[in-house]
C-alpha positions as CSV (number, residue, x, y, z in Angstrom):
1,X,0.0,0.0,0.0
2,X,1.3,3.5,-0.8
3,X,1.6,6.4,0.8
4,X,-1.7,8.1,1.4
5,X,-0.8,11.9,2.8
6,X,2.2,14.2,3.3
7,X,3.8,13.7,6.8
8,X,5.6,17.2,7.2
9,X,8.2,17.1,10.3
10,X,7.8,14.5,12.6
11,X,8.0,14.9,16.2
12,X,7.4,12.8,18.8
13,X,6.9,13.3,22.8
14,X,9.5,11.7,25.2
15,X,7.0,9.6,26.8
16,X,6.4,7.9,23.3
17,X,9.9,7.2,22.5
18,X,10.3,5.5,25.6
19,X,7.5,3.5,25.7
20,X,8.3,2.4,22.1
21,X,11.5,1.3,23.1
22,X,10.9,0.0,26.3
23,X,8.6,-2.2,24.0
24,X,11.0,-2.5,21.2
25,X,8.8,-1.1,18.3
26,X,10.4,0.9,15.8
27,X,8.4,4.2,15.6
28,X,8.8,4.3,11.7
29,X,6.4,1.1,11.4
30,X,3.6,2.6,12.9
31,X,4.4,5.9,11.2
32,X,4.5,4.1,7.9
33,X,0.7,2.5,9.2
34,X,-0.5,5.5,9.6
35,X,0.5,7.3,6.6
36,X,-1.1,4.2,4.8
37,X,-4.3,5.0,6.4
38,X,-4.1,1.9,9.0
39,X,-5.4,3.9,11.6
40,X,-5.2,1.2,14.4
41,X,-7.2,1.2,16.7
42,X,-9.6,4.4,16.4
43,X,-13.6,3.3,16.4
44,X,-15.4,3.3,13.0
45,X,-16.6,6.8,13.1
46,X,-12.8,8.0,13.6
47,X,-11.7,5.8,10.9
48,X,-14.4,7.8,8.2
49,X,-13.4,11.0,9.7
50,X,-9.6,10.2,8.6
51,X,-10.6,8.7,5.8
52,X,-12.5,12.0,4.8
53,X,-9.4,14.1,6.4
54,X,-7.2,12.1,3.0
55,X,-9.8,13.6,0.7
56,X,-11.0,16.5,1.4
57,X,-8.3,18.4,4.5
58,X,-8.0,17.5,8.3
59,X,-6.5,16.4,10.7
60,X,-5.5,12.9,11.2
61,X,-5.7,10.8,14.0
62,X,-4.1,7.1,14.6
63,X,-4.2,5.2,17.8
64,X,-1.8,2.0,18.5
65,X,-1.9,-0.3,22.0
66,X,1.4,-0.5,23.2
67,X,1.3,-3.3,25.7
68,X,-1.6,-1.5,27.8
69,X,-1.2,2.2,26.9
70,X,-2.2,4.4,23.4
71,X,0.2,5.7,21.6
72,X,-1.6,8.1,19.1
73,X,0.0,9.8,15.9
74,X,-1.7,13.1,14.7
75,X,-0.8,14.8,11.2
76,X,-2.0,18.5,11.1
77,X,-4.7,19.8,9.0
78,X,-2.0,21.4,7.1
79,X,0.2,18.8,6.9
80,X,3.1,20.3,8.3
81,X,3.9,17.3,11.0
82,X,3.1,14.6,12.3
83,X,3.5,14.2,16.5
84,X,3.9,10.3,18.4
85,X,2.5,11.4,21.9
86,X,0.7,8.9,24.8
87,X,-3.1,9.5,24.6
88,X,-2.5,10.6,28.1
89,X,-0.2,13.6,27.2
90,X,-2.9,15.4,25.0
């Protein structure tokens, strides 16, 4: 599957990098997921609003279980970045 959207930078929070390596996940696979439009594990309604976000402009929202936390990634409307931050953090 190709690429769906522009990244811009990508940042990502402390908390996130640690937790992916405490898990030993390699932030660019989920990065590549979510630019693919695998959005994880958002509900259905979440899912259409990204998938509408690809089309049309907004922001984009991906959620990924990392042992028992969420680890979302978020591309701005504008596509300018893309931030890896724990669901608690926002």
């Amino acid at each position: 599957m190709s690429a769906r959207f522009k990244l811009g930078q990508i940042l990502s929070t402390t908390a996130a990098k640690q937790t992916l390596a405490n898990a030993q996940i390699d932030p660019r696979h989920l990065i590549m997921r979510h630019r693919q439009g695998d959005w994880g594990d958002v509900c259905e309604e979440d899912a259409e609003l990204n998938n509408d976000a690809v089309k049309y402009g907004g922001r984009l929202l991906s959620s990924y279980l990392i042992g028992d936390e969420k680890l979302w990634i978020i591309t701005e409307a504008d596509r300018s970045a893309t931030t890896l931050l724990m669901a608690d953090e926002y």
